[in-house]
C-alpha positions as CSV (number, residue, x, y, z in Angstrom):
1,X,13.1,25.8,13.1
2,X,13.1,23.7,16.5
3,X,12.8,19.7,15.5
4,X,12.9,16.9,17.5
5,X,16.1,14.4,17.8
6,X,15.9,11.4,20.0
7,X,19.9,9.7,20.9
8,X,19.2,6.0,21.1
9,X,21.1,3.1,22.5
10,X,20.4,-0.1,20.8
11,X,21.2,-3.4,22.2
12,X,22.9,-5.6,19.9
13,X,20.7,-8.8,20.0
14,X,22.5,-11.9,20.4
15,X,23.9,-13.9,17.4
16,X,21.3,-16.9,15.8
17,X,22.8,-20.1,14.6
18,X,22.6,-20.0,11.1
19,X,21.7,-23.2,9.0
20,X,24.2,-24.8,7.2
21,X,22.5,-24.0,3.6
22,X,20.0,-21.3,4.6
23,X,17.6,-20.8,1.6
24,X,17.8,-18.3,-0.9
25,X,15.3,-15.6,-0.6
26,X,13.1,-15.3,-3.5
27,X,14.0,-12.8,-6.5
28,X,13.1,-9.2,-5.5
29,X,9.8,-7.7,-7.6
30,X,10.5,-4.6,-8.7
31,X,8.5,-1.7,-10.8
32,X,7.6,1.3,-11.3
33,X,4.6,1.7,-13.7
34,X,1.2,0.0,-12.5
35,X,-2.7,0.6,-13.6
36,X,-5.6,-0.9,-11.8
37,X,-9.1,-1.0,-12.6
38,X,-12.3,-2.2,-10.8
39,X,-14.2,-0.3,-14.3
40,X,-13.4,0.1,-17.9
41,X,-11.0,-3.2,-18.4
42,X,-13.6,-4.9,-20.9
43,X,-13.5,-2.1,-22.5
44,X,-12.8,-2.2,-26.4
45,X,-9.7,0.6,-26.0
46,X,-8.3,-0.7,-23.0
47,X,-5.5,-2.6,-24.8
48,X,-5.0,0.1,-26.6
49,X,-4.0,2.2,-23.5
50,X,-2.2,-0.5,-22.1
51,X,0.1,-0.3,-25.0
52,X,0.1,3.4,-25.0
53,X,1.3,4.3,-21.5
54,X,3.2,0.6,-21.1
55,X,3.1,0.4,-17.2
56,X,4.8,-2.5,-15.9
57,X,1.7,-4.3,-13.7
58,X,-2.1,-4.5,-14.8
59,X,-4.6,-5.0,-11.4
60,X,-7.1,-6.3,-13.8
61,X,-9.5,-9.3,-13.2
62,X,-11.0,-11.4,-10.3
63,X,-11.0,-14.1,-8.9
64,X,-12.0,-14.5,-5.2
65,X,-15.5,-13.6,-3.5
66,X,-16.4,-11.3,-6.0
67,X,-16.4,-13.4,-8.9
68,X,-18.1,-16.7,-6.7
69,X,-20.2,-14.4,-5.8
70,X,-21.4,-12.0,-8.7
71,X,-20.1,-13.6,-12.4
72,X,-23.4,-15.8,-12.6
73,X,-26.0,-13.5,-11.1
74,X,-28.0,-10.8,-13.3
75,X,-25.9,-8.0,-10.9
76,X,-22.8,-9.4,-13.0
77,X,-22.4,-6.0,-14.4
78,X,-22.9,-3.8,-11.3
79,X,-20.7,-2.8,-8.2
80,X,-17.9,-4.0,-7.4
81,X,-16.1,-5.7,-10.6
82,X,-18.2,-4.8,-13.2
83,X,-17.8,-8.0,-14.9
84,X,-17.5,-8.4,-19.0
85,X,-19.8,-11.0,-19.4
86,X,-21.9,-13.2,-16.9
87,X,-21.5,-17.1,-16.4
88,X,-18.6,-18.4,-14.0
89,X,-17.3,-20.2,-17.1
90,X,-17.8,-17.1,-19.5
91,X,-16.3,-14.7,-17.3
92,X,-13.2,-17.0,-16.4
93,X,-12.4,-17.9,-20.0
94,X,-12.6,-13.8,-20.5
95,X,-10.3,-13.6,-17.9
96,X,-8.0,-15.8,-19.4
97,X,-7.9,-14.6,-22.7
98,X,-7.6,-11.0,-21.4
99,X,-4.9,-11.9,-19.5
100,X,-2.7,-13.7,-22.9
101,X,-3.7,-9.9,-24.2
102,X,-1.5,-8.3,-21.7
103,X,1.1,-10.5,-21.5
104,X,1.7,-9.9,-25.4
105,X,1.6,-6.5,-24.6
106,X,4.2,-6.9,-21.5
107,X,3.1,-6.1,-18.5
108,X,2.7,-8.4,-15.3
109,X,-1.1,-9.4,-14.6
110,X,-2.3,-9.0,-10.9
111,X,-5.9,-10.6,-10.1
112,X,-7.9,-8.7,-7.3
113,X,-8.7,-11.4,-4.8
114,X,-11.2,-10.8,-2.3
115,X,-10.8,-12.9,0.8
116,X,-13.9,-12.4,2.9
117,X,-16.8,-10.3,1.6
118,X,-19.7,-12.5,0.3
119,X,-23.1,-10.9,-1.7
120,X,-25.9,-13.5,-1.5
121,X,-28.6,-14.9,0.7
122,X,-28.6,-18.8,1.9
123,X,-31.8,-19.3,0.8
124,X,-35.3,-17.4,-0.2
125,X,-38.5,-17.8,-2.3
126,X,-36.3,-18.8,-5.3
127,X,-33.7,-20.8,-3.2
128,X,-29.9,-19.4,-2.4
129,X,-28.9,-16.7,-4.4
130,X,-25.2,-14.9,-5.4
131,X,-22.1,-16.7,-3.4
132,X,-24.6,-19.5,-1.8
133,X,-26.0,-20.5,-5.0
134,X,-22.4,-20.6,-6.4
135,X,-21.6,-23.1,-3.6
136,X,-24.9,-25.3,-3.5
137,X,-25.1,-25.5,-6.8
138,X,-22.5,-24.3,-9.4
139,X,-19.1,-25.5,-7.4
140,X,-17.1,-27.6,-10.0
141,X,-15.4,-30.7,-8.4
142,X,-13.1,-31.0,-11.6
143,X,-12.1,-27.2,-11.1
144,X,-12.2,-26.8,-7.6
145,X,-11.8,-30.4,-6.2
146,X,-14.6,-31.0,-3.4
147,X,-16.2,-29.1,-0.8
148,X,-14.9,-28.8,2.5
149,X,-18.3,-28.3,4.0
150,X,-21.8,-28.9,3.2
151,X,-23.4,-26.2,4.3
152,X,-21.3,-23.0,3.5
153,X,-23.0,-21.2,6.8
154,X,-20.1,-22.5,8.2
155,X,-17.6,-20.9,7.0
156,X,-18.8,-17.5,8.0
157,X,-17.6,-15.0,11.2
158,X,-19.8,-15.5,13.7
159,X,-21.4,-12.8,16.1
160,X,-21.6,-13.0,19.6
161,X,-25.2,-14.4,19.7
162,X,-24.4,-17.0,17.0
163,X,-26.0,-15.8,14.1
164,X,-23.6,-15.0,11.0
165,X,-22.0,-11.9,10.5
166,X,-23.7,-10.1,7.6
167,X,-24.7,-6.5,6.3
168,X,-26.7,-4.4,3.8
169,X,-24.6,-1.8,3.5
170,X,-24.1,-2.2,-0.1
171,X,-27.7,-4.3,-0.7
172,X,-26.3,-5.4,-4.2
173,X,-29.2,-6.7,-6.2
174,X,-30.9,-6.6,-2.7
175,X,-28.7,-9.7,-1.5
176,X,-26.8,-9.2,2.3
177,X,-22.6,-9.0,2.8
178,X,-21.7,-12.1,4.6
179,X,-18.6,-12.2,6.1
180,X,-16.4,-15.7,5.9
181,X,-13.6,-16.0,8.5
182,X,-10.2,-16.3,7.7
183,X,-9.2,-18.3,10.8
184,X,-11.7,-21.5,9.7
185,X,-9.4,-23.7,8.0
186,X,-12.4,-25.1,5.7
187,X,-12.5,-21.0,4.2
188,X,-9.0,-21.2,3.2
189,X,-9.4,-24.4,1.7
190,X,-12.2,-22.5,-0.2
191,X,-9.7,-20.4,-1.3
192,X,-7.2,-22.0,-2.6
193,X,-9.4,-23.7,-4.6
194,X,-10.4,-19.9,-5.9
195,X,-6.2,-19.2,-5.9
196,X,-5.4,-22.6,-8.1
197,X,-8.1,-21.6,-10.6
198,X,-6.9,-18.1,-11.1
199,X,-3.5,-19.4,-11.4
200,X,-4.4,-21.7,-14.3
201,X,-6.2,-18.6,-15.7
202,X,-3.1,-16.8,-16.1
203,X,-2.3,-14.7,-13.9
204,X,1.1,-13.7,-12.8
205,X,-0.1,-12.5,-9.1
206,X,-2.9,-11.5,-6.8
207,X,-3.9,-8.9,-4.6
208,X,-5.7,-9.7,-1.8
209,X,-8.7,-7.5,-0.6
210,X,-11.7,-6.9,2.3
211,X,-8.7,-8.2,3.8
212,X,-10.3,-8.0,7.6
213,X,-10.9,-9.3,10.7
214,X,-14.0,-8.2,12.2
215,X,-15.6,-9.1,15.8
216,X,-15.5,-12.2,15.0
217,X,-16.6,-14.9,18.1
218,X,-16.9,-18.1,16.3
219,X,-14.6,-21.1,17.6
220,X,-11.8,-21.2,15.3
221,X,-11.6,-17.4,16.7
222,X,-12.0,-18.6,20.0
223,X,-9.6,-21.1,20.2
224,X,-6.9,-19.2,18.3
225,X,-7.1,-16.3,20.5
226,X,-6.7,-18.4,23.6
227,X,-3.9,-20.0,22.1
228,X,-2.3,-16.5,21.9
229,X,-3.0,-15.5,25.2
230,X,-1.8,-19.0,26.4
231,X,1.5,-19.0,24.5
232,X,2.1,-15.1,25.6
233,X,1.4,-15.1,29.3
234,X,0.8,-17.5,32.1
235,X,-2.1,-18.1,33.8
236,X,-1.3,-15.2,36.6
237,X,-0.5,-13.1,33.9
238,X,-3.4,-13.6,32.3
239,X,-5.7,-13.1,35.7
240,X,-3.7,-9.9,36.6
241,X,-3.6,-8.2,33.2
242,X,-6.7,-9.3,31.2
243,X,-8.7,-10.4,34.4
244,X,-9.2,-14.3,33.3
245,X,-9.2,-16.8,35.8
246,X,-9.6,-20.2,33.8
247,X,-8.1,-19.4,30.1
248,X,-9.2,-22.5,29.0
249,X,-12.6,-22.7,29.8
250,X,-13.0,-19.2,28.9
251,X,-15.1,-17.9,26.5
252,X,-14.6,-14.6,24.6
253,X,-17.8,-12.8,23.7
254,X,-15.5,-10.2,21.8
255,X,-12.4,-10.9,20.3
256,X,-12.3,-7.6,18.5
257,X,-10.3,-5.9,15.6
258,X,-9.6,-2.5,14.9
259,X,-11.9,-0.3,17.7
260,X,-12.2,3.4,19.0
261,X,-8.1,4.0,20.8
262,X,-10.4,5.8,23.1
263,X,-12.3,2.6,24.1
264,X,-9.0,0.7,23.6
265,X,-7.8,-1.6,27.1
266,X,-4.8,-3.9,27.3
267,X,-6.7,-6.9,26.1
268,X,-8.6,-5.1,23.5
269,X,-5.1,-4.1,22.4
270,X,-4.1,-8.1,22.5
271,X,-7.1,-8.9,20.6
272,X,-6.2,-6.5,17.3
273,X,-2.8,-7.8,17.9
274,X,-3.9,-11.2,17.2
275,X,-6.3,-10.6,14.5
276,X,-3.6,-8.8,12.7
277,X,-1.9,-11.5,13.1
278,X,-3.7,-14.1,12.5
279,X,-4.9,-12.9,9.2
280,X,-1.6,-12.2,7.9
281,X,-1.0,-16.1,8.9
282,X,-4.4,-16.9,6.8
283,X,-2.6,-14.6,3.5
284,X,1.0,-16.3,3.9
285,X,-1.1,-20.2,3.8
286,X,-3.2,-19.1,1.2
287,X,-1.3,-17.0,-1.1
288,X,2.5,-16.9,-0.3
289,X,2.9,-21.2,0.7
290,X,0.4,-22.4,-1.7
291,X,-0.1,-20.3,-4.3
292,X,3.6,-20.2,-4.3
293,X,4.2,-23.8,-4.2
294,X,2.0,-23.8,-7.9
295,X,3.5,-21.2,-9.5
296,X,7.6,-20.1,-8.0
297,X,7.7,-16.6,-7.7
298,X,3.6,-15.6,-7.7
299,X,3.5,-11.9,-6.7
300,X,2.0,-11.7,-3.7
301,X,0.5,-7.9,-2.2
302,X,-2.4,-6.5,0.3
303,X,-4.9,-3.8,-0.3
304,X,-4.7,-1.9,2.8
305,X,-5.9,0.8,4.1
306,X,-4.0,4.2,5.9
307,X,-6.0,7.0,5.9
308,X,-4.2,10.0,7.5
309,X,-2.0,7.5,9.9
310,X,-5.2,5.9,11.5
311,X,-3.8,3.4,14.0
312,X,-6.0,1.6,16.1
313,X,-8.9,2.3,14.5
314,X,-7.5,1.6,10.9
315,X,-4.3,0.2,9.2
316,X,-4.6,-3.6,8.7
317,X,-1.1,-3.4,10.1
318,X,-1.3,-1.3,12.6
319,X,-0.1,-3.7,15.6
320,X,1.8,-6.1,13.5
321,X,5.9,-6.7,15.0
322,X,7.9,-5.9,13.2
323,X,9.2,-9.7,11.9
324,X,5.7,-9.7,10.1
325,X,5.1,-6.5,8.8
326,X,5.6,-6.8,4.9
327,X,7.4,-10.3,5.3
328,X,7.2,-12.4,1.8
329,X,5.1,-9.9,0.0
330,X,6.3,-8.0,-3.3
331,X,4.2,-5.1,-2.7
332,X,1.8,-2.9,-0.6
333,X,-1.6,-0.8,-1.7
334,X,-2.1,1.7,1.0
335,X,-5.6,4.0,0.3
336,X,-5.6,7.2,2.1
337,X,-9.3,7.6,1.1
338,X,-10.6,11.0,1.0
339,X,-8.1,12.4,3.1
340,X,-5.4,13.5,0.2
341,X,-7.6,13.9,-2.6
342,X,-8.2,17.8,-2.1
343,X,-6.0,20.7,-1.6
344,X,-6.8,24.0,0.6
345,X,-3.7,25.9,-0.2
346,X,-4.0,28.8,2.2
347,X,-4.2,26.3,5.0
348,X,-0.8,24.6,3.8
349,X,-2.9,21.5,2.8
350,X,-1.6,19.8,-0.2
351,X,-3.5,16.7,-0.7
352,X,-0.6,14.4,-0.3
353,X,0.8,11.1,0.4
354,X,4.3,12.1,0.6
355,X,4.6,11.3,4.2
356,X,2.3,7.9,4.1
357,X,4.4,7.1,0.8
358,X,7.9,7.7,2.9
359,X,6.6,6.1,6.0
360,X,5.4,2.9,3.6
361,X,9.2,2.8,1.9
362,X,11.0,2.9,5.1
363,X,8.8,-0.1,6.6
364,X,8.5,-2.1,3.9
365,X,12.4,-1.6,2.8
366,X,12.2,0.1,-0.2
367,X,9.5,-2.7,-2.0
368,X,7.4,-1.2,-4.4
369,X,4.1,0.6,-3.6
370,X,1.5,2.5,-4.5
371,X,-1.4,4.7,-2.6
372,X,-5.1,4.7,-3.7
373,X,-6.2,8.3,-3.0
374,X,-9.3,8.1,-4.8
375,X,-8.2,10.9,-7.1
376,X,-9.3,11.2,-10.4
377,X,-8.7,15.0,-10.9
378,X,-5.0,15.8,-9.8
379,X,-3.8,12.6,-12.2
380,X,-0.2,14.3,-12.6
381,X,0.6,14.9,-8.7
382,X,-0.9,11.7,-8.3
383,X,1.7,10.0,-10.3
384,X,4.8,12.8,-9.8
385,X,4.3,12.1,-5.9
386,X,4.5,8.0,-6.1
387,X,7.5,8.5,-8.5
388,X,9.3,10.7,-6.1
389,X,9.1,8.9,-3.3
390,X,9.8,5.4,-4.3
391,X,5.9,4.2,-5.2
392,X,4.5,3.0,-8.4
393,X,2.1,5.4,-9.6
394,X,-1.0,5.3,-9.8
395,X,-3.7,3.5,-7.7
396,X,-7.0,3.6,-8.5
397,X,-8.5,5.8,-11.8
398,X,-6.2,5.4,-14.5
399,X,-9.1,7.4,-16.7
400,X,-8.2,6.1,-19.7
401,X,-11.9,7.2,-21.0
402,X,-11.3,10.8,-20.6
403,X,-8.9,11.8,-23.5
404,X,-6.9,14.8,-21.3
405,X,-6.3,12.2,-18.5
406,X,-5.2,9.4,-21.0
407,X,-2.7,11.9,-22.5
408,X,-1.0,12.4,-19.2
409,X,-1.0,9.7,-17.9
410,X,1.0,8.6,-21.0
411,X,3.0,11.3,-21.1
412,X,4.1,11.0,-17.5
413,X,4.2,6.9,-17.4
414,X,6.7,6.9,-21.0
415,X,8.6,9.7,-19.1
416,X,9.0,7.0,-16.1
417,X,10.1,4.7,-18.8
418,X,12.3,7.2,-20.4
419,X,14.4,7.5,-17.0
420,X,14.1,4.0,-15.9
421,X,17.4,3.9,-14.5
422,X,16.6,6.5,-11.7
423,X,13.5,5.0,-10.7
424,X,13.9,0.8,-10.8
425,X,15.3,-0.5,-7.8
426,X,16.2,3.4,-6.5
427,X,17.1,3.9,-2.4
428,X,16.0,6.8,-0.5
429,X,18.6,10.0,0.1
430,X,17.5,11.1,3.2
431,X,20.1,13.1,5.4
432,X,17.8,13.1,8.0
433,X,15.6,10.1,9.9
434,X,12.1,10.6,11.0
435,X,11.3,7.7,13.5
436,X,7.7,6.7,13.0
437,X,6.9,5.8,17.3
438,X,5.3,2.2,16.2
439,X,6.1,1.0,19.8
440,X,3.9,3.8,21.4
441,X,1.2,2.8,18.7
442,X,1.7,-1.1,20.3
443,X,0.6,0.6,23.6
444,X,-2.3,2.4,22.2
445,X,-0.5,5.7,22.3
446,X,-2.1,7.5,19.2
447,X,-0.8,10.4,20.7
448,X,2.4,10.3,19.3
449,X,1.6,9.5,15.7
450,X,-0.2,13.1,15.9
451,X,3.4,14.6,17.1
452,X,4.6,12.5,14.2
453,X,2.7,13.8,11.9
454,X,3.2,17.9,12.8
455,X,7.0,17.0,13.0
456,X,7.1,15.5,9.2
457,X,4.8,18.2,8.0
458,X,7.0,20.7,8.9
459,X,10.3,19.1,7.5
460,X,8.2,18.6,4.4
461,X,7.7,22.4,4.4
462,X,11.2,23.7,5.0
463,X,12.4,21.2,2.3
464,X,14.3,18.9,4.7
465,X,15.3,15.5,3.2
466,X,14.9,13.1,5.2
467,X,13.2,9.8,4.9
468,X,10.6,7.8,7.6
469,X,11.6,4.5,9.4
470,X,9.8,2.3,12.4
471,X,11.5,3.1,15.7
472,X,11.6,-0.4,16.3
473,X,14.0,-1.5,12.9
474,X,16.3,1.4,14.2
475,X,19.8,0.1,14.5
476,X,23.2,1.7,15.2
477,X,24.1,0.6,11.1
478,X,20.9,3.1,10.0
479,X,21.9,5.8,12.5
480,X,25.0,6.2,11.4
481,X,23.6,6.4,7.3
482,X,22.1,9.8,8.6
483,X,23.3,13.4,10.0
484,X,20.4,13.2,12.6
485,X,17.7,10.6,13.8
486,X,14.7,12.7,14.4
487,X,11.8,11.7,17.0
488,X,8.5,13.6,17.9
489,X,9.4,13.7,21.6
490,X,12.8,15.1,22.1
491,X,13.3,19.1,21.0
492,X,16.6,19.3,19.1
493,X,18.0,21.8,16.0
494,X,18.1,20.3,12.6
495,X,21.8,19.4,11.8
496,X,24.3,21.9,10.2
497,X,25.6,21.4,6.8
498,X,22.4,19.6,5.6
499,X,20.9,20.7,1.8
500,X,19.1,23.7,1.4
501,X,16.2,24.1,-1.1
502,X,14.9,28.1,-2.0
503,X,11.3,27.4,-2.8
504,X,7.7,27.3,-2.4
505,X,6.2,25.5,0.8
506,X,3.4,23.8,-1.9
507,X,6.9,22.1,-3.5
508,X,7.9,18.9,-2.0
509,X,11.6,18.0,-2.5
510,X,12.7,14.4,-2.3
511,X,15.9,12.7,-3.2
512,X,17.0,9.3,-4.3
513,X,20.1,6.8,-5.4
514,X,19.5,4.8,-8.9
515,X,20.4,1.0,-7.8
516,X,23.5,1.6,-9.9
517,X,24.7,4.5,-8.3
518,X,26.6,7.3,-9.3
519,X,23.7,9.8,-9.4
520,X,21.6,11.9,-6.7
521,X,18.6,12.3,-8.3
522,X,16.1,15.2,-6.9
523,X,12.4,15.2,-7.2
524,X,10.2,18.4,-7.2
525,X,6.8,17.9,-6.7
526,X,4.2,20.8,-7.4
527,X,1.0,21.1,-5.9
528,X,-0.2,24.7,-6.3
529,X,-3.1,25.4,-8.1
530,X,-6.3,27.4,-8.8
531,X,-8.3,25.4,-6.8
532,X,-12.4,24.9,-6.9
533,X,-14.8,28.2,-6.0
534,X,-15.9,25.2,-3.5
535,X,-13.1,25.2,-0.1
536,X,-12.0,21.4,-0.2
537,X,-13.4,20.0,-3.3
538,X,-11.7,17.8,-4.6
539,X,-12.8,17.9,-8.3
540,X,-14.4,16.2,-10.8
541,X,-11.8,15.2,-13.1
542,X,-8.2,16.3,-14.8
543,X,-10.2,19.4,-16.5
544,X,-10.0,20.9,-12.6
545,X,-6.3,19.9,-11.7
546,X,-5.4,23.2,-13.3
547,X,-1.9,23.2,-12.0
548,X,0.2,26.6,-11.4
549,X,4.0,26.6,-12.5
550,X,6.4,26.7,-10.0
551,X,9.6,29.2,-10.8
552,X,12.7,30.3,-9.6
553,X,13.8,26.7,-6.9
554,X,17.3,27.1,-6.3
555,X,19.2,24.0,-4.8
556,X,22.1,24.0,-2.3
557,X,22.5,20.1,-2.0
558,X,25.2,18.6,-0.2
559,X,27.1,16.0,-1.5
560,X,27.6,12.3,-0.2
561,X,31.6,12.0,1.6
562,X,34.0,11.6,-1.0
563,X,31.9,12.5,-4.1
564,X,32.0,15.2,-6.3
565,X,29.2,16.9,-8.8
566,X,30.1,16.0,-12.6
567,X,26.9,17.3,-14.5
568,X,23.1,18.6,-13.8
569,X,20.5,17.4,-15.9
570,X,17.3,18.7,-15.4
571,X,14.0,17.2,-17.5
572,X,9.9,16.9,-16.8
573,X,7.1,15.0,-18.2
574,X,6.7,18.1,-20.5
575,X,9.8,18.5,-21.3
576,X,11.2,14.9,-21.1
577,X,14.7,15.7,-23.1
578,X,17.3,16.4,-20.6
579,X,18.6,19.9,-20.2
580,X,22.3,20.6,-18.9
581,X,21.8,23.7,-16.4
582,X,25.1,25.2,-14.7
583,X,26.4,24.8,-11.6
584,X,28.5,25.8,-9.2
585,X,30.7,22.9,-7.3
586,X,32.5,23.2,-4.7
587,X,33.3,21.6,-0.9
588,X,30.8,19.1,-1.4
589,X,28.1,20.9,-2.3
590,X,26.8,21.6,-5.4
591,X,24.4,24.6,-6.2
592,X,21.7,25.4,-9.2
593,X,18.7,26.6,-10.1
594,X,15.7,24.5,-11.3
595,X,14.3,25.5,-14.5
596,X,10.5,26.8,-14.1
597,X,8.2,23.3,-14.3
598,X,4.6,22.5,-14.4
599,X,4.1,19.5,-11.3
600,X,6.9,17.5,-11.9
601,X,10.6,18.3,-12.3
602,X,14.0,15.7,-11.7
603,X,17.2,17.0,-11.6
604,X,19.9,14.1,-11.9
605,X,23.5,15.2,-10.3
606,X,25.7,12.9,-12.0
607,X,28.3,12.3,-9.5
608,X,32.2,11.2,-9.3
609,X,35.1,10.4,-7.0
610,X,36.5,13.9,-5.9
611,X,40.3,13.6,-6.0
């Protein structure tokens, strides 16, 4: 197969003056069990499952816009947290006591925090109603402290003409979406006020969502995106480039955030640059400073969003640098959406994350994860693919309801549990790098992300391990960790020597270190399946993931320098007791066959000095 290999030449930057006592960084969060709901967590079992498949974080509760905008109102019980019970005070004392449950039980309690969307109307026949009622007339001084503005207009985005930016998309008890801006500093004193409160409720982190920055024109908008612009280029720089003459007496009427890359210019490309930006600066003051600052070591994580590698137009993250991308957070939510929640085998489409999930690991070095692919039929691929690739299963629908879903889910979580040394704290095995061109993407070159994207595919199909890094964190160090460093714009052969895997294209092979070494561990994802009579469907529950065993994968795995292959111990979620399979051993290589599996097999080499 003809790849792509790119030889770089990295500039070794220039040594920093290091403070005398540097601070320590803050303890690293890691798991590899998690189980989010939006649905179902009132319910009178949900304990009960909790306890049953033991993940390691709960998403349960919230505690930004959502609830300030929803727990008093007669929609309490509706779209988008189904709360328990109604009343601000009900529903937070719910809250709290639900999350003393789950800490009894174990796991880590995340609250879903929603930073900008608003349901309500300012005023009406019967006065305000939903978030503006909360704030005219049900805001607590004793909980919250005071206002930071009278009249909570003020606090929203702003469109070009003035007016506030709002919606009916979702029409929730026929109220509008307002939109609040993230770059008014009276909104973030908003919520912090939301943060403290939550934090005295008990939980033990938040996940920030509706985490966006739309066209937003108002002046805190106006004056931080000059003060980009200002501190980036000079004046001439600014009239040749971006065609301003007077920066500081200009006035924006877009400042836009993601956008069409076929409608994309320079300065567009500066604006999403700065509301990326920007709102990442609103998450650290909110949620990493001052949340922080109440309660050490508050886990801190973004709902995001990734689709099928949508840059530009999509991916909150899409023109962060590098120094920001992932920096003091504990973990990442990426959805893909409805693009990997269906299969069409005879196409090669798998409905998977695997690349997303490798390109998230390599960014965001190796911090846990997990991928919301709206999937509520394929539960055991779901969770096999996070596992295998360094994630924490499972996202969204956690169908604890349906009794065949429950029952795997439990089965596959306890048989995360069972081999928690493999997964906790685990590196990638890659003997190949992918680059992922994130400096063409900063240049609006979406181009290259497709070429990325038909390059990883096709490693993925001939079995090649390899794992997925930024071009712009390569280093001389990380080249030299791999056999080849692959990019989408150089033709190359794959490297001799590497491992070779006999077996079907709809199996995914990945490979890992436990953080204690001693061990390759191998991953075997299955995707075939009888799919749906309809082409693309993606099902309507685990009574349609009707997976096909896979037989007869043989493995020719090359060993790391200086190692040798001890013992093979194969095991699934089905059959979770280990089972010692022959091999054959010899020049650093060791070679086996995989015992016939359902979705999910791991084979752990136990390895040993060779003498």
């Amino acid at each position: 197969m003809r790849v792509l290999i790119v030889v770089c030449l990295v500039a070794v930057a220039a040594a920093r003056a290091v403070p005398a006592d540097p601070p320590k960084p803050p303890a690293r969060t890691e798991f590899t069990r998690l189980v989010a709901h939006w649905d179902g967590y009132g319910d009178p079992d949900y304990l009960k499952f909790v306890e049953e498949a033991r993940p390691d974080v709960c998403q349960l509760g919230f505690y930004g816009g959502h609830f300030y905008s929803l727990a008093h109102t007669p929609e309490y019980k509706g779209y988008p947290a189904h709360f328990p019970v109604q009343g601000l005070a009900e529903c937070g004392k719910w809250f709290e006591d639900r999350n003393a449950a789950v800490h009894k039980l174990g796991p880590k309690v995340v609250g879903h925090f929603n930073v900008t969307f608003l349901v309500g109307e300012p005023d009406g026949k019967d006065g305000p109603r939903g978030f503006f009622k909360f704030y005219r007339d049900l805001w607590d001084e004793k909980e919250l402290g005071p206002k930071p503005v009278k009249d909570p207009l003020d606090l929203m985005a702003r469109n070009p003409d003035g007016t506030p930016m709002a919606s009916k998309q979702y029409s929730i008890g026929q109220m509008r979406e307002f939109t609040a801006c993230l770059n008014n500093p009276h909104w973030r004193t908003v919520l912090k006020a939301w943060a403290k409160r939550g934090i005295e409720r008990g939980v033990d982190g938040y996940i920030a969502n509706y985490f966006y920055r739309h066209n937003c024109v108002c002046e805190h908008c106006q004056k931080g995106f000059r003060e980009h612009l200002g501190a980036g280029f000079t004046p001439e720089q600014a009239k040749e480039k971006f065609g301003i003459a007077d920066l500081k007496a200009h006035k924006f009427q877009e400042i836009v955030g993601w956008h069409d890359p076929k409608d994309s210019t320079p300065l567009r490309r500066e604006m999403l640059k700065w509301s990326q930006a920007s709102t990442k600066a609103a998450f650290d003051d909110v949620f990493v400073k001052y949340g922080r600052s109440l309660k050490p070591g508050l886990i801190v994580a973004q709902w995001n969003h990734l689709g099928d590698f949508n840059q530009v137009s999509g991916d909150e993250r899409s023109l962060l640098p590098a120094a920001l991308w992932g920096r003091d957070e504990d973990y990442l939510w990426y959805s893909t959406g409805g693009a990997a929640n269906f299969t069409d085998l005879g196409a090669g489409v798998y409905g998977e994350g695997t690349l997303q999930a490798r390109y998230i690991r390599g960014a965001f070095d190796n911090k846990p994860f997990t991928l919301g692919k709206y999937e509520g039929t394929r539960i055991r691929a779901a969770i096999a693919e996070l596992a295998a690739n360094g994630g924490a299963p499972m996202g969204f629908y956690a169908r604890f309801k349906d009794p065949a879903a429950r029952a795997e889910i439990v089965r596959y979580y306890n048989f995360l549990e069972k081999n928690d040394a493999a997964y906790r704290g685990n590196r990638p095995h890659g003997e190949v790098l992918l680059l992922f061109p994130r400096t063409s993407v900063h240049k609006g070159d979406v181009a290259a992300v497709d070429a990325f994207k038909k390059l990883g595919k096709a490693l993925l199909d001939d079995h090649v391990l390899f794992d997925v890094l930024p071009d712009d964190l390569l280093t001389p160090a990380v080249s030299e960790r791999y056999r080849a460093v692959l990019d989408a714009a150089k033709p190359t052969e794959l490297p001799a020597g590497r491992s070779v895997f006999a077996a079907p294209k709809a199996v995914r092979v990945s490979a890992s270190e436990p953080a204690a070494g001693g061990e390759v561990t191998l991953h075997f994802v299955n995707y075939d399946r009888t799919e749906p009579k309809k082409p693309r469907d993606p099902g309507s529950g685990i009574a349609d993931e009707r997976p096909v065993a896979a037989d007869g994968v043989a493995v020719d795995l090359a060993l790391p320098a200086g190692l040798k292959a001890v013992a093979v111990r194969v095991s699934s979620p089905e059959a979770p007791d280990p089972v010692e399979v022959k091999f054959m051993a010899g020049e650093g290589r060791v070679r086996f066959a995989v015992p016939k599996f359902l979705v999910y097999a791991v084979a752990r080499v136990e390895t040993a000095p060779a003498k």
